[in-house]
N, C-alpha and C positions, 0 to 999 in steps of 0.2 A: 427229175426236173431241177435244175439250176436257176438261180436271181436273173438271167441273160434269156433262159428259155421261157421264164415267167413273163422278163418284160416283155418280150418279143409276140409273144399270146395276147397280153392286153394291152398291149403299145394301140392297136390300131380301134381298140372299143372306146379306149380313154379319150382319144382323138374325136373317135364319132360323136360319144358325149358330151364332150367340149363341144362342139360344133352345132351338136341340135342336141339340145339339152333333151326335149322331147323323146329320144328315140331309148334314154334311160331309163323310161316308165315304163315299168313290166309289172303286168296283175298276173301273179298266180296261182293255182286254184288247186281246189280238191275237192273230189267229190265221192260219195258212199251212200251204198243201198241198203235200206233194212232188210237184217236177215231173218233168218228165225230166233224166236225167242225174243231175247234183248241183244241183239247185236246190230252193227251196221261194218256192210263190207268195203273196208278201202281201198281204193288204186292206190300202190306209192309210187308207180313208174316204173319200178320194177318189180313189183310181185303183188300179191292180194294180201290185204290185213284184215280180218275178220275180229272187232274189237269189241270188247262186251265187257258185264262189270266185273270190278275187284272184287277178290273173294272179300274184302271187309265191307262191301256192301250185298253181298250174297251172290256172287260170282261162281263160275266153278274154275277158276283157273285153267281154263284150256284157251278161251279168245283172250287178245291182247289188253292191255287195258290202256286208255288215254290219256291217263295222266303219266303210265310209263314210257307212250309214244312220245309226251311234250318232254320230255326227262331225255330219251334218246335222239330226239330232233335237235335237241341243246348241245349233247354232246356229239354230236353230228357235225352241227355247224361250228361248234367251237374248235373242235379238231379240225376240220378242214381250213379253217381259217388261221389258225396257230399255226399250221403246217405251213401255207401262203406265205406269211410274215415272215417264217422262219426262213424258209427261201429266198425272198426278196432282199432278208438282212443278211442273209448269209451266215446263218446260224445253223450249225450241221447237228441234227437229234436223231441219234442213233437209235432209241425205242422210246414210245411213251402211251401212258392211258391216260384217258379222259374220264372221270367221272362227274356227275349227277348225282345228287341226293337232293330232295323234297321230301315235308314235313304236312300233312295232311291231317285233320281230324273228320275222321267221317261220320262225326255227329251233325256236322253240317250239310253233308253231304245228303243222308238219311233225313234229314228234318225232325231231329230228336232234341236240338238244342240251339235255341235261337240265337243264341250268344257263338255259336261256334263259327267260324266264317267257312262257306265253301272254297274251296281251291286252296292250292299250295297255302302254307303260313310263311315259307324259306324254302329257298332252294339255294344249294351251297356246288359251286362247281370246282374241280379239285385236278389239278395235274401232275402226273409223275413221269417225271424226264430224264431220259441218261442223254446228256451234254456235257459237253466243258465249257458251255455259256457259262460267261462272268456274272455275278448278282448284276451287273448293272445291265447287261445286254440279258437275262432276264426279264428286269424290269422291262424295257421297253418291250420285249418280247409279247410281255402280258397285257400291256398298257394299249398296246397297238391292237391286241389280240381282241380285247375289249370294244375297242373303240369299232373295232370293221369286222364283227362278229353280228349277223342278223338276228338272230333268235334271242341273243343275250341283249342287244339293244332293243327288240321287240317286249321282251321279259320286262325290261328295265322301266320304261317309258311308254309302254301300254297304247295302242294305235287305237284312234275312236271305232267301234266295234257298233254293226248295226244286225237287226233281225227281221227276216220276214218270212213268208209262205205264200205259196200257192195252191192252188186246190188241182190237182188232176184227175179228179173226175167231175 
């Protein structure tokens, strides 16, 4: 896909949301059944994720684990999005990886040390690009990448987050 075939795809959504800002608002969702053991089975849309714990919390490494899923969801959307820009600027990147790294202690995890905080401490996300992009169309590159990247400004700036239950039975 080309900057002309990009625009041409969301020429006519940009329009719509201009127009009724309304029709911007998309809730979506995810949902998972308990399996056996300690797992829960996810839809991701396209296949089943059967996700259970890390072996450093007594896992046996065969189900996924969730804090690898938020790690690959990040490099997901940031490569998708990096590619986006990259099209749109007209910056032509011939191969690249996306990495994730998070920093975890699962003493907090565990409840072995009150001091320890559960979830990530850092997560460092890392790019390796073969371009002849200039340091400065680089920068923007990233700057943009950033800025209209979901997961990373989800990460960033933490959406209010609420809990409940139902009883079915």
């Amino acid at each position: 896909m080309d900057a002309a075939q990009l625009r041409t795809l969301q020429a006519p959504l940009k329009e719509q949301y201009r127009a009724a800002p309304e029709t911007a608002l998309v809730t979506l969702s995810a949902e998972g059944q308990l399996g056996a053991g300690i797992t829960c089975k996810v839809a991701t849309g396209k296949a089943l994720v059967e996700a259970g714990l890390h072996p450093a919390t007594g896992g046996d490494g065969l189900a996924a684990c969730s804090g690898d899923m938020l790690l690959e969801a990040l490099v997901a959307c940031a490569g998708v999005t990096l590619s986006a820009v990259a099209t749109a600027l007209g910056i032509a990147i011939a191969a690249g990886t996306v990495t994730a790294k998070g920093d975890l202690d699962f003493r907090g995890t565990l409840g072995v040390a009150k001091e320890a905080p559960v979830g990530f401490q850092a997560i460092r996300l890392h790019y390796a690009l073969d371009t002849d992009a200039t340091p400065e169309q680089l920068d923007t590159l990233l700057r943009l990448t950033e800025r209209y990247c979901v997961v990373y400004q989800t990460l960033c700036h933490g959406p209010a987050l609420t809990i409940g239950y139902a009883r079915t039975s």
